[in-house]
C-alpha positions as CSV (number, residue, x, y, z in Angstrom):
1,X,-6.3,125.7,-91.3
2,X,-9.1,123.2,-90.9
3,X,-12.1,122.9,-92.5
4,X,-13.7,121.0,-89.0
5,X,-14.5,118.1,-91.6
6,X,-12.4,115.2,-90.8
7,X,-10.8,114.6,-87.3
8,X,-11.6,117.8,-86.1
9,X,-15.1,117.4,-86.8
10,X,-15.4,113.8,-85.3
11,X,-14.2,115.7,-82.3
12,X,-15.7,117.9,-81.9
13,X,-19.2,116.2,-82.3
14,X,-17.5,114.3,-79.7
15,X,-17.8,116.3,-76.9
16,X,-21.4,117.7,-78.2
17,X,-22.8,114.4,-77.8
18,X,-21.2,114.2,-74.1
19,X,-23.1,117.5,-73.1
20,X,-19.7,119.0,-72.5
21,X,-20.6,122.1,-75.6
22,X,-23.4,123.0,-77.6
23,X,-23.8,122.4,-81.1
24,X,-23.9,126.4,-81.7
25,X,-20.4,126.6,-79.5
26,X,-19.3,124.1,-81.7
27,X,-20.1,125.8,-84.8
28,X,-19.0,128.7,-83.3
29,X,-15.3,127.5,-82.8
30,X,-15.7,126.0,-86.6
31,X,-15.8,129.2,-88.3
32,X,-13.8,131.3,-85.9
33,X,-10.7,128.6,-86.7
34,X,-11.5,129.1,-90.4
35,X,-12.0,133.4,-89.8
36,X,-8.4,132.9,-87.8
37,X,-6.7,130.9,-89.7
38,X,-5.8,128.0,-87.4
39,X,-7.2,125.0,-86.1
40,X,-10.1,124.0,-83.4
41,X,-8.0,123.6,-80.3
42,X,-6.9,126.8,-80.7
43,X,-10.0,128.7,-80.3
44,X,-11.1,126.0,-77.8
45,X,-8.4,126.8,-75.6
46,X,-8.9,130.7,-75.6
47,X,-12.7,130.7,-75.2
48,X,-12.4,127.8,-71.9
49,X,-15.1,126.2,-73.6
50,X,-13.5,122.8,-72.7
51,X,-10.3,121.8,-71.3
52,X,-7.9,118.9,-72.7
53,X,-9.0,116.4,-70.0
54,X,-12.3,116.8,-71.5
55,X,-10.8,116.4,-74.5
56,X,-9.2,113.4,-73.7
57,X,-12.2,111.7,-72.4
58,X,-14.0,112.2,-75.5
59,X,-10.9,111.0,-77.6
60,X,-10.8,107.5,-75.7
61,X,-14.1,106.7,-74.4
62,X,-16.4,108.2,-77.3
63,X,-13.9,107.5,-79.9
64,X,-12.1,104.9,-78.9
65,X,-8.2,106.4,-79.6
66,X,-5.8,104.3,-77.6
67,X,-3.2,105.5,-75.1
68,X,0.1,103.8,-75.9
69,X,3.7,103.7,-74.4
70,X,6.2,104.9,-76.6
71,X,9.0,102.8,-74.7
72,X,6.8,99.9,-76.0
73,X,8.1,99.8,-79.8
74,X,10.2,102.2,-81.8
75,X,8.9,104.4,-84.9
76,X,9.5,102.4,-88.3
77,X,11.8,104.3,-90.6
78,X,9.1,104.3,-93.5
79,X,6.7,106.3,-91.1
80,X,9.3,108.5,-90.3
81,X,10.2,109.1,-93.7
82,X,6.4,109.8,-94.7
83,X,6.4,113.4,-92.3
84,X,8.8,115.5,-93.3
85,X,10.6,117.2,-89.9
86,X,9.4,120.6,-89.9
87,X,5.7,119.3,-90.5
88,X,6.3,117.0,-87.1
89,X,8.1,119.3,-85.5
90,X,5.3,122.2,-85.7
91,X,2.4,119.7,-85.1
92,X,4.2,118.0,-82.6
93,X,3.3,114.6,-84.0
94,X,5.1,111.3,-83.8
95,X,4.9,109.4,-86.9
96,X,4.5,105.2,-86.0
97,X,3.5,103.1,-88.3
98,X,1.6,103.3,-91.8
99,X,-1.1,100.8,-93.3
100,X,-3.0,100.7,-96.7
101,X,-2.7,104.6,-96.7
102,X,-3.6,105.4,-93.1
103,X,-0.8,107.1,-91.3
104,X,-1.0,106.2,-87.0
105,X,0.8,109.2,-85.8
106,X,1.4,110.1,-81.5
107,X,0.3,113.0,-80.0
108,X,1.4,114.4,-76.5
109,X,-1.2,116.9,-75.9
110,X,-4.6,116.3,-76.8
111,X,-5.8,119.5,-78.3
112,X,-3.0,118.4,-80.7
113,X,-5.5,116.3,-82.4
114,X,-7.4,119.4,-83.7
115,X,-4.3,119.8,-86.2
116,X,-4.0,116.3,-87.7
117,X,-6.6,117.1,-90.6
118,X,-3.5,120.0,-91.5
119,X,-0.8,117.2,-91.1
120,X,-2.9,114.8,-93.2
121,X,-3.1,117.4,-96.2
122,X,0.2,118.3,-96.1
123,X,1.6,114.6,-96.4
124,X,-1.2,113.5,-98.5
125,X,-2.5,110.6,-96.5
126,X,-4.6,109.7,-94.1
127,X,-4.0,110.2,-90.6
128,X,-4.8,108.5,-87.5
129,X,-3.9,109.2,-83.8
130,X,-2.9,107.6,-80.4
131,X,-2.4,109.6,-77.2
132,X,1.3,109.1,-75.2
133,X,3.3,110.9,-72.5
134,X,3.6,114.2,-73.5
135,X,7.8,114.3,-72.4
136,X,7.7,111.3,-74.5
137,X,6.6,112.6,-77.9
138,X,8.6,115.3,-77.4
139,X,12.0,113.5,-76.2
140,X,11.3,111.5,-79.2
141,X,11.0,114.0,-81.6
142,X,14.4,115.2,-80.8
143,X,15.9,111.7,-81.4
144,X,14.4,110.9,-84.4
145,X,14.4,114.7,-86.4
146,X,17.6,115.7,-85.9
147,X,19.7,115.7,-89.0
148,X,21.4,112.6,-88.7
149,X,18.7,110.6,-87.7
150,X,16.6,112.1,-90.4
151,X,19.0,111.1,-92.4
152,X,19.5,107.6,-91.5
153,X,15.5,106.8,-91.6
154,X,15.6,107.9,-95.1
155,X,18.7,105.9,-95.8
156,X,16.7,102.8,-94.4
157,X,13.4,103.3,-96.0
158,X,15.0,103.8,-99.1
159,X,16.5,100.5,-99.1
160,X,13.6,98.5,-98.4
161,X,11.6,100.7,-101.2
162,X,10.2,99.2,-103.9
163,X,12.6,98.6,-107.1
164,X,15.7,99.6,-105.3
165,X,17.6,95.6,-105.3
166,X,19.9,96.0,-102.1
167,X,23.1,92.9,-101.4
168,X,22.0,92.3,-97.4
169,X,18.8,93.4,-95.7
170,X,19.2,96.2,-93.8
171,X,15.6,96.0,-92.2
172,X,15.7,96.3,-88.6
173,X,12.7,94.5,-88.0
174,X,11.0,91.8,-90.0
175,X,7.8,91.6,-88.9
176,X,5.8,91.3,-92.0
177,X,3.1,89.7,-90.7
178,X,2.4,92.3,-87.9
179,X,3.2,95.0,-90.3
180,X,2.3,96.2,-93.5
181,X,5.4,95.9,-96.0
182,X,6.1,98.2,-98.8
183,X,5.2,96.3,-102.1
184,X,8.4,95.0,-103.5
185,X,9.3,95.7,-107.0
186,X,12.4,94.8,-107.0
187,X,13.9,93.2,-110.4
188,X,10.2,91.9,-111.1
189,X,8.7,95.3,-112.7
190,X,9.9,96.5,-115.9
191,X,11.0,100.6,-115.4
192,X,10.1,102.2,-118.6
193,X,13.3,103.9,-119.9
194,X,13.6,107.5,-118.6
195,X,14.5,110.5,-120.8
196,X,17.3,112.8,-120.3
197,X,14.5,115.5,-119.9
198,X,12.6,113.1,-117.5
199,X,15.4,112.1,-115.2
200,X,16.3,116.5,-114.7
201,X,12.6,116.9,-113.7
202,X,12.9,113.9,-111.0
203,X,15.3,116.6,-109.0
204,X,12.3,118.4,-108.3
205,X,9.8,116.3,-107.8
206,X,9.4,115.9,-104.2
207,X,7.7,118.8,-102.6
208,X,6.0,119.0,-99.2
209,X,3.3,121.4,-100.0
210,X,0.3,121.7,-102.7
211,X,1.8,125.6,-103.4
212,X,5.3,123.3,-104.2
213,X,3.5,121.3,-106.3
214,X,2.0,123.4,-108.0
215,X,4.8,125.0,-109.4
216,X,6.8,121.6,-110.7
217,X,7.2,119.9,-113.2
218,X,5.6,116.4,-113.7
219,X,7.6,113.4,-113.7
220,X,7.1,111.0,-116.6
221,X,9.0,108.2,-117.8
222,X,9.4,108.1,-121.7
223,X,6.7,106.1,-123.7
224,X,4.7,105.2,-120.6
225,X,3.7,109.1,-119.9
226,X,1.0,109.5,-118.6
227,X,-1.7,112.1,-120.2
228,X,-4.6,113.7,-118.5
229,X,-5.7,115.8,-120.7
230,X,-7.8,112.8,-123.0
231,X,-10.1,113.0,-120.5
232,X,-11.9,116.0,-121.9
233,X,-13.1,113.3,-125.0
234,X,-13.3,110.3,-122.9
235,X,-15.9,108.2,-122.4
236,X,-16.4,105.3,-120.0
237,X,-14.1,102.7,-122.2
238,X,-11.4,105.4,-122.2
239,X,-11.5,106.3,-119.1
240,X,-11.2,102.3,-118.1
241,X,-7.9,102.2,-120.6
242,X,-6.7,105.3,-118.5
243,X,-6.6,103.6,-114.9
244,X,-5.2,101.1,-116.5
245,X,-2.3,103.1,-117.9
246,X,-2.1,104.6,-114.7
247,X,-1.7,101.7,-112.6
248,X,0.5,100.1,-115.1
249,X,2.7,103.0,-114.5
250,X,2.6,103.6,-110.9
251,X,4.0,99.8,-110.2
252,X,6.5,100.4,-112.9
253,X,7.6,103.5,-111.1
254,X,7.5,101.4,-108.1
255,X,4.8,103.7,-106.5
256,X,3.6,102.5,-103.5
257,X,0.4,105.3,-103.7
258,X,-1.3,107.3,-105.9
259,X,-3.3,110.3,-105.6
260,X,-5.5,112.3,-107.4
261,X,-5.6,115.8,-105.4
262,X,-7.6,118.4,-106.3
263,X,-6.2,122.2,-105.8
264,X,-8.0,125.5,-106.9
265,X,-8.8,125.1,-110.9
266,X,-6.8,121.9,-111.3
267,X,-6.2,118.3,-110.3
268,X,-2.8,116.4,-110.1
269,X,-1.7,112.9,-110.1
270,X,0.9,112.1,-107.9
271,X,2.4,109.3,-106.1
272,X,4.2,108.4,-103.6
273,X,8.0,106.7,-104.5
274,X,9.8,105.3,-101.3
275,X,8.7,107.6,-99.0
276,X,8.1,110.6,-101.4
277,X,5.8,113.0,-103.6
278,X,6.3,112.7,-107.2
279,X,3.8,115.0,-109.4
280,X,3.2,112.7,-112.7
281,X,0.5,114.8,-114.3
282,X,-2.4,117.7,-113.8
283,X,-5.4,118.9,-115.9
284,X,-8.6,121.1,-115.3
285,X,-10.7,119.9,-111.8
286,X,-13.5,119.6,-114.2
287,X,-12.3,116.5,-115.7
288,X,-11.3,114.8,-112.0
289,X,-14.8,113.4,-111.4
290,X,-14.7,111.3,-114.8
291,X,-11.4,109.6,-113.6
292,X,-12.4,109.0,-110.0
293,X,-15.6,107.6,-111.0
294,X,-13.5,105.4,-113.5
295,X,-10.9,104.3,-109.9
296,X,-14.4,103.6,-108.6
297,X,-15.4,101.6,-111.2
298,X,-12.5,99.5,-111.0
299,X,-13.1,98.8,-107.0
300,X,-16.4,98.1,-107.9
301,X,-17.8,101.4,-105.6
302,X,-19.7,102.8,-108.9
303,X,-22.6,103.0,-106.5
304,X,-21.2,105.6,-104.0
305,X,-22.3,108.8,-104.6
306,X,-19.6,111.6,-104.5
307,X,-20.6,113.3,-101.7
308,X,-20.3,110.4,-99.6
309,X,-16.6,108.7,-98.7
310,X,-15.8,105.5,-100.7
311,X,-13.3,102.9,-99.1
312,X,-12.7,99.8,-101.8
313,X,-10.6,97.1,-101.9
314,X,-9.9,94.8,-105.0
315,X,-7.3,91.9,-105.6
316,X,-5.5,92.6,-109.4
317,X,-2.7,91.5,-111.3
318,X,-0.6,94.0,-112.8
319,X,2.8,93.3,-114.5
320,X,3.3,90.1,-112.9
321,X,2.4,91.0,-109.9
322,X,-0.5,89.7,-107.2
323,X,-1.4,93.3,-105.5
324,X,-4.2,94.0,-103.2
325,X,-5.4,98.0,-104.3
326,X,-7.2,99.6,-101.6
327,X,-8.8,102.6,-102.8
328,X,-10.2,105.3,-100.5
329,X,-12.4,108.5,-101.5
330,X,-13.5,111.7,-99.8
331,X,-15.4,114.9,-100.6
332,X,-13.7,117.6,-99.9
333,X,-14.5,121.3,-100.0
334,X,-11.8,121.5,-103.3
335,X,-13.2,118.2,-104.8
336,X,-12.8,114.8,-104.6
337,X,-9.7,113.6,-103.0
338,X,-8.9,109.3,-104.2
339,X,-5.8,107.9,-102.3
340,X,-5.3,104.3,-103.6
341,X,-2.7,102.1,-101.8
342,X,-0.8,99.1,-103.8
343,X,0.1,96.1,-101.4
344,X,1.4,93.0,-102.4
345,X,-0.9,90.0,-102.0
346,X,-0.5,88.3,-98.5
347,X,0.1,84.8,-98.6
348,X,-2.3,82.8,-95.7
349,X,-1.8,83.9,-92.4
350,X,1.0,82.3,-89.7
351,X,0.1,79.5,-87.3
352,X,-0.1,80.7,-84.0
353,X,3.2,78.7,-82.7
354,X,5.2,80.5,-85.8
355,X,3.8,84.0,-84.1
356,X,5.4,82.6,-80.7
357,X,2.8,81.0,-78.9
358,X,3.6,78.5,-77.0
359,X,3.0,75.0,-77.7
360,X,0.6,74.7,-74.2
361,X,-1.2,78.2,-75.2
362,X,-1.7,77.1,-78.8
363,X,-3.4,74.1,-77.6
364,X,-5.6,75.8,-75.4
365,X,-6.6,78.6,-77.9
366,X,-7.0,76.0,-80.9
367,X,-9.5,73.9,-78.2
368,X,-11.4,77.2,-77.4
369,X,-11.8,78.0,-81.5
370,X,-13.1,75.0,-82.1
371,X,-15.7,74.1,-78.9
372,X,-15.6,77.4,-77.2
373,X,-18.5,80.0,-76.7
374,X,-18.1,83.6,-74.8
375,X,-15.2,86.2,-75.7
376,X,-12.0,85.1,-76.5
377,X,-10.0,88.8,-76.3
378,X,-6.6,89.4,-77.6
379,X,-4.9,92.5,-75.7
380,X,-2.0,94.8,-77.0
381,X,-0.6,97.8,-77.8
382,X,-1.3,99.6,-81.2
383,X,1.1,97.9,-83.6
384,X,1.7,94.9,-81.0
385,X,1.1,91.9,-83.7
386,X,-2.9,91.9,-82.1
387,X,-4.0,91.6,-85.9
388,X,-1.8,88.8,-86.6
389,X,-2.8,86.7,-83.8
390,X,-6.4,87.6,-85.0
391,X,-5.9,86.4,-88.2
392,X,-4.1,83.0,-86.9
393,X,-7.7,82.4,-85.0
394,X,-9.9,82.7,-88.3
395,X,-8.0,81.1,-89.9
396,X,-8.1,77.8,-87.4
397,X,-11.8,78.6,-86.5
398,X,-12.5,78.5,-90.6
399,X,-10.3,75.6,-90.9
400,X,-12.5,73.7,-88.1
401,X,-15.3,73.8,-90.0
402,X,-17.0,76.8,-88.3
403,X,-18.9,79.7,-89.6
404,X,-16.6,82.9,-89.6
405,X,-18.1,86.8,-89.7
406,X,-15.3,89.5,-89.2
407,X,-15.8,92.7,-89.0
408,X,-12.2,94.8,-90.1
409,X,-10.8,98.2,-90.0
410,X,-8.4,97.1,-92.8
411,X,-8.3,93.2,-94.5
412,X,-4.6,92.4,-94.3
413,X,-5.3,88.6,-95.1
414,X,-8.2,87.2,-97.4
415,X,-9.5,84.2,-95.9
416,X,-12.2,82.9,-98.3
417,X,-14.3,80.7,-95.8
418,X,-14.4,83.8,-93.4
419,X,-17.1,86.3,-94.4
420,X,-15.1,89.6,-94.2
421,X,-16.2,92.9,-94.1
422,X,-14.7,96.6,-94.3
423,X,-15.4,99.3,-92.0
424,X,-16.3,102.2,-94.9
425,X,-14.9,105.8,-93.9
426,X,-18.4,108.2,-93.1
427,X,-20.7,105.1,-93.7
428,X,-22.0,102.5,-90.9
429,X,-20.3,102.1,-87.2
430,X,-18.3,98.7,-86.6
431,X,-21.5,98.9,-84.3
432,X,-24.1,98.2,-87.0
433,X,-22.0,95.8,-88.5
434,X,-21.6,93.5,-85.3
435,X,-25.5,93.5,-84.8
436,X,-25.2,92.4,-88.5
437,X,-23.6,89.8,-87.8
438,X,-25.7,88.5,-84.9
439,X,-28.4,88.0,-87.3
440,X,-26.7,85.6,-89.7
441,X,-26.4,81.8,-89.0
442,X,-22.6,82.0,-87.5
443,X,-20.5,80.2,-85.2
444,X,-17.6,82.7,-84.8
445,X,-18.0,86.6,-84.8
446,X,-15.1,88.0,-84.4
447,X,-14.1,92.0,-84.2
448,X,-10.6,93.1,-85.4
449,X,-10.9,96.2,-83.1
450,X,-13.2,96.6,-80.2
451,X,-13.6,100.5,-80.0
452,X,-16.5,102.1,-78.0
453,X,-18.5,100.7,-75.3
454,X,-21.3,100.0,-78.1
455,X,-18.8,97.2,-79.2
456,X,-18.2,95.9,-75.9
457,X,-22.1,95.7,-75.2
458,X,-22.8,93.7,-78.3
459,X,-20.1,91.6,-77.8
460,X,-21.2,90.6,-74.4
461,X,-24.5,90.0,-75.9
462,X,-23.6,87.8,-78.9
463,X,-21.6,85.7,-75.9
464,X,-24.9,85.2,-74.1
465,X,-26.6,84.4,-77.2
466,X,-23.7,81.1,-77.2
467,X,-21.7,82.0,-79.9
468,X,-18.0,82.4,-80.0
469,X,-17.1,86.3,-79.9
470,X,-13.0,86.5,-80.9
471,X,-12.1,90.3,-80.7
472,X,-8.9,92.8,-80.3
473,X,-8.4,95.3,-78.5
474,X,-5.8,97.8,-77.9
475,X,-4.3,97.6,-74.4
476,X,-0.8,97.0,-72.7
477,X,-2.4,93.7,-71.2
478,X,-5.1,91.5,-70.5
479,X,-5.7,93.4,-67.0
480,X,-4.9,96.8,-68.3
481,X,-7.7,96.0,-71.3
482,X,-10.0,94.8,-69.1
483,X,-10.4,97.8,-66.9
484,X,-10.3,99.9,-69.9
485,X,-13.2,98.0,-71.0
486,X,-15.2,98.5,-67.7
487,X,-13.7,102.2,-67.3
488,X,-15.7,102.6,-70.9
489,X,-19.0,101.7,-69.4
490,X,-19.1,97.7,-69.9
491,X,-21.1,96.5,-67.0
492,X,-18.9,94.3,-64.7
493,X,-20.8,91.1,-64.3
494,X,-22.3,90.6,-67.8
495,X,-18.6,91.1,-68.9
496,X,-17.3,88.8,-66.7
497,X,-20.0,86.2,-67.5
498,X,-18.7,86.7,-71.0
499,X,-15.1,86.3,-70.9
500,X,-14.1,83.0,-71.5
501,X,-9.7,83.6,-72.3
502,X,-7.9,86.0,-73.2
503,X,-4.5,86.8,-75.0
504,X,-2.0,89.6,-73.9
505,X,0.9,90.0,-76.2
506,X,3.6,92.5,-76.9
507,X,6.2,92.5,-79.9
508,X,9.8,92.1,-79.0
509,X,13.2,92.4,-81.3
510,X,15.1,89.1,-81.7
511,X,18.6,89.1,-81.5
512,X,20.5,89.2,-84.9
513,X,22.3,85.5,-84.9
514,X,25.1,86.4,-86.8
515,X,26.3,89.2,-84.3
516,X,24.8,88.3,-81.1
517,X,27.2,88.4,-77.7
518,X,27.1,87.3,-74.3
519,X,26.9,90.4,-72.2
520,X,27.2,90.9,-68.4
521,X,23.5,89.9,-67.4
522,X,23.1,92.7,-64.8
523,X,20.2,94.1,-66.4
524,X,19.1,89.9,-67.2
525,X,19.3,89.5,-63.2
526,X,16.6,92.0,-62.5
527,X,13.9,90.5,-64.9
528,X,11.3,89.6,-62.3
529,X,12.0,85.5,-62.0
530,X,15.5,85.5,-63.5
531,X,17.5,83.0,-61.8
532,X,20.7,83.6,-60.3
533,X,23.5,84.2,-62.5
534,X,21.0,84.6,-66.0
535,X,23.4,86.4,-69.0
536,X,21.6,87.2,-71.9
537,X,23.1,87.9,-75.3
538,X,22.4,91.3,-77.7
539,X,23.4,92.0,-81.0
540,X,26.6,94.4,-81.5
541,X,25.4,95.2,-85.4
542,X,26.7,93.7,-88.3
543,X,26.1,94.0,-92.4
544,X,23.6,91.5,-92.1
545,X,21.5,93.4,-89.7
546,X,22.1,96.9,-90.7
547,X,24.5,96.9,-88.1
548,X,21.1,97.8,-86.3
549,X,22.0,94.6,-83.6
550,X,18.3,92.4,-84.1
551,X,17.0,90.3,-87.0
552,X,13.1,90.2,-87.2
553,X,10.6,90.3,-84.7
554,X,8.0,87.8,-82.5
555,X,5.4,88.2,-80.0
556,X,5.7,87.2,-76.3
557,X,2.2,85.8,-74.9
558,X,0.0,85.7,-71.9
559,X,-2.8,83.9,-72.0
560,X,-5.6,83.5,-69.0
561,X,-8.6,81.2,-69.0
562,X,-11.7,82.9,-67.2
563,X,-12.1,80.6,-63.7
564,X,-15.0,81.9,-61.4
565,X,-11.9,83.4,-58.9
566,X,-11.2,85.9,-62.3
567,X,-15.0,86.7,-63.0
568,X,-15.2,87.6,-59.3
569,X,-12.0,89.6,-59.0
570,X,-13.6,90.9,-62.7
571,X,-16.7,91.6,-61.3
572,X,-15.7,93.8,-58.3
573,X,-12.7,95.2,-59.7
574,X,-11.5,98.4,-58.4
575,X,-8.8,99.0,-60.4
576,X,-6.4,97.4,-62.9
577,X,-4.2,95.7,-60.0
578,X,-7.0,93.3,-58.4
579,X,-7.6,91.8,-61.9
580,X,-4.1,91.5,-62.1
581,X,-3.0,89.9,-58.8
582,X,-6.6,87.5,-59.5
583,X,-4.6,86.2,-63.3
584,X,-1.3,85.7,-61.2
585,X,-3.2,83.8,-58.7
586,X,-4.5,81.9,-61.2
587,X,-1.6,80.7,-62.6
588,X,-1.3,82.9,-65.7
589,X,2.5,83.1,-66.8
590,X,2.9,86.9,-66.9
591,X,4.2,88.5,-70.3
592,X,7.4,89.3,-68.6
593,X,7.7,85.5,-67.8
594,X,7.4,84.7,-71.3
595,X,10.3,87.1,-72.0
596,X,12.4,85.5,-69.5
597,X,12.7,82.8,-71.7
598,X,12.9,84.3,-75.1
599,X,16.4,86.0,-72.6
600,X,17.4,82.4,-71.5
601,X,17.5,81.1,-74.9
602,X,19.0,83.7,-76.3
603,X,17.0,85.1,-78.5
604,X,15.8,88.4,-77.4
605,X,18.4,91.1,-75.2
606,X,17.1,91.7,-71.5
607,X,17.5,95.4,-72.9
608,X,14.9,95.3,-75.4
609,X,12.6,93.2,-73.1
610,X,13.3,96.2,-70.6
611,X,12.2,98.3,-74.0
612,X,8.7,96.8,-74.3
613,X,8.1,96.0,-70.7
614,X,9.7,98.3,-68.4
615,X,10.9,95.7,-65.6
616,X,13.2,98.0,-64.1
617,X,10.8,101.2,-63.4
């Protein structure tokens, strides 16, 4: 059941702020869900009051949730491993990738959406959701939860988990600086020595609900053990010495989460160990607010009341290790509820030709950084590398000499010229801190996530105002973005006056080099340009790549400067294909070009450039 206060709430506000219910309906459907013992949608659906298209609208025009292709990238087998399969199964959610603690799952229907605040307590992290093809989440579902493949995302997870060494990498796809990696123990972190007793309770440590956990036994490891109970004589010093202890022990554990999760009279400490739930202690829910005060403390969030959500973020060095903690808190109806996510530091972020632009495009992106004004938009899929790229740009633009403001969901890279900001959970809207921005004395404002037409309006204004407005946004490519920006309300000339280039990109496998073969190049000859007679090579699996065929990842690029003949076509657009056929007119080398010659040389398959672009229908 949902208690309407996270994603169903947001929701459902939603569509009373487009007119499309009253705030009594919606309070209405709030307590009947809660009377009836199942979620929003539910009692949406049986009283008409809306219908999923109205739904939908809300989800991607108020809220800005993208709608992405599942035949575009392929689940990663930690985010699989994160929902257990009759949790996915029942909610019909597609788990995709995971970052600092929030979990982006798929839905196929949108009244799905209603359930993810369910999903999110049952896996004990946060959740966030993209729309797809309904036949899609579905068909996938059924190839990635049945038993063997359940199985074999485990197996894989598990081997890139932190402190388990492993002889050959078995990831499928390096792409650590598009994704977030799993902080990596291995060999570095001392494991306290486990008891006899200790290593019997790990049988029964993972558990999928709070009723499980409930009923287990902690996990501890020998002298290290954790104990909760020293909180009813703390004070603040003690309570300092205890997050310390804790964190100490989590990365010795090789935790890659912990959680304080509050349940009827008590509170437990758990955290999450390659994928799963390990209860480490519990104790009275009256002593819980002393420790989460003392997490806040640590990230420096002493000032946030606890009936507001807290979102933190702290560089630390614990047992030899550089870690970035990320510590999120919300009030809940049982208590407070601290999730706090331990990352290995980032090193500085990629040049843009090691992400796979192309000399020509680098050049012209570099020369836009550092003389440019208007908005320079990077387009791609959730989980396309748009971030990376992103980052790549600050990074010159700081380099250059320029002032940098960013405004982030999540701060994968520290950039210490670039004045970064957070997003907080329940505080201000990317909105307010854009307008911020505008009022300091910067060169570059840049947006790691454009996500209402509030966005798009003030980016177009600090673009008129002659500074330099670098932004993502989540789209399958620069024409497809566009017209989702227009659909969203931007008005079509003052965006067209504003864009200045763009950036469509789309993450492809590269072809393991130890196991790659020439194949027969009939599905290379119908890449739209391939020359007569093209082969391509693919990988037939081998030790070295998990016998999984590819060995890490890059981006393919498009990149289009703004001409007049663009704004125009921009500025009348009546659907995604005149922007489109305006770029190819201008000489834009399409994305699918760009994979053409990642096929020619080799490096990437003509079947997984079929797998992210769908050149064959």
């Amino acid at each position: 059941m949902s208690p309407a206060s996270g994603i169903s709430r947001r929701v459902l506000d939603g569509l009373v702020e487009a007119g499309l219910m009253t705030a009594e309906q919606a309070g209405s459907v709030v307590d009947a869900a809660r009377s009836a013992g199942t979620h929003e949608g539910a009692i949406l659906m049986e009283r008409a009051y809306v219908s999923p298209f109205d739904v939908m609208s809300v989800l991607e025009h108020e809220m800005g949730v993208p709608q992405v292709d599942l035949a575009s990238y392929a689940p990663e087998d930690d985010a699989i491993a994160l929902v257990p399969a009759p949790v996915a199964r029942e909610f019909r959610v597609l788990p995709l990738f995971e970052i600092e603690g929030m979990l982006t799952v798929a839905v196929g229907d949108p009244m799905d959406v209603f359930a993810l605040d369910t999903v999110a307590e049952r896996i004990g992290l946060e959740v966030e959701a993209v729309l797809a093809d309904p036949v899609s989440v579905d068909n996938a579902l059924g190839q990635y939860y049945t038993d063997a493949a359940v199985a074999q995302h485990a197996d894989s997870a598990a081997a890139q988990a932190p402190g388990v060494p492993a002889d050959v990498d078995t990831e499928v796809v390096e792409a650590s600086d598009f994704f977030e990696e799993p902080l990596d123990q291995t060999a570095a972190v001392p494991v306290a020595p486990v008891d006899e007793a200790a290593s019997s309770r790990a049988a029964v440590a993972i558990s999928e609900t709070m009723e499980q956990m409930a009923a287990e036994s902690a996990v501890q490891s020998g002298p290290a053990a954790i104990d909760l109970d020293v909180l009813a004589v703390a004070d603040t010093r003690k309570v300092a010495v205890l997050v310390a202890d804790i964190l100490d022990h989590a990365v010795a554990r090789g935790a890659s989460r912990i959680h304080l999760l509050p349940y009827k009279d008590d509170f437990f400490l758990v955290y999450r160990v390659r994928g799963s739930l390990e209860k480490i202690a519990s104790a009275p829910l009256s002593l819980q607010n002393g420790l989460v005060d003392g997490f806040k403390q640590y990230a420096h969030l002493g000032g946030v009341p606890a009936t507001r959500p807290a979102l933190g973020r702290v560089r630390t060095h614990i047992a030899d290790k550089d870690l970035v903690l990320t510590i999120s808190v919300v009030p809940t109806i049982a208590g407070q509820r601290l999730v706090v996510s331990l990352a290995a530091f980032k090193a500085e972020p990629r040049g843009l030709e090691e992400l796979g632009v192309s000399e020509a495009e680098a050049r012209a992106l570099r020369a836009m950084v550092e003389r440019g004004r208007g908005i320079l938009l990077v387009c791609a899929p959730v989980a396309g590398g748009a971030s990376a790229t992103y980052y790549a740009l600050l990074a010159h633009a700081a380099g250059a000499g320029k002032t940098v403001y960013s405004v982030e969901q999540s701060i994968e890279h520290e950039i210490p010229a670039v004045a970064q900001v957070m997003i907080e959970p329940g505080g201000l809207s990317s909105a307010a801190y854009i307008a911020a921005g505008m009022r300091q004395d910067t060169d570059v404002i840049a947006v790691d996530g454009l996500r209402s037409v509030e966005d798009v309006h003030l980016a177009v204004e600090a673009a008129g105002m002659g500074k330099l407005v670098v932004a993502t946004f989540a789209a399958a490519d620069i024409a497809s973005g566009i017209w989702r920006m227009l659909d969203l309300g931007a008005e079509p000339h003052s965006l067209a006056a504003a864009l200045t280039l763009a950036v469509g990109q789309r993450l492809v496998r590269l072809n393991c080099p130890n196991c790659s073969v020439e194949t027969d190049g009939v599905l290379a000859s119908r890449i739209p340009g391939a020359p007569a007679g093209l082969r391509d090579r693919a990988g037939s699996g081998c030790p070295n790549c998990g016998k999984s065929g590819f060995r890490g990842a890059i981006a393919i690029h498009e990149v289009l400067p703004f001409t007049e003949p663009v704004r125009a076509a921009v500025g009348r657009a009546t659907g995604v294909s005149d922007i489109s056929a305006a770029a190819t007119a201008a000489g834009m080398r399409p994305l699918a070009a760009a994979g053409l010659l990642r096929v020619k040389n080799g490096e990437v398959s003509a079947e997984e450039l079929n797998r992210v672009l769908r050149f064959t229908g």
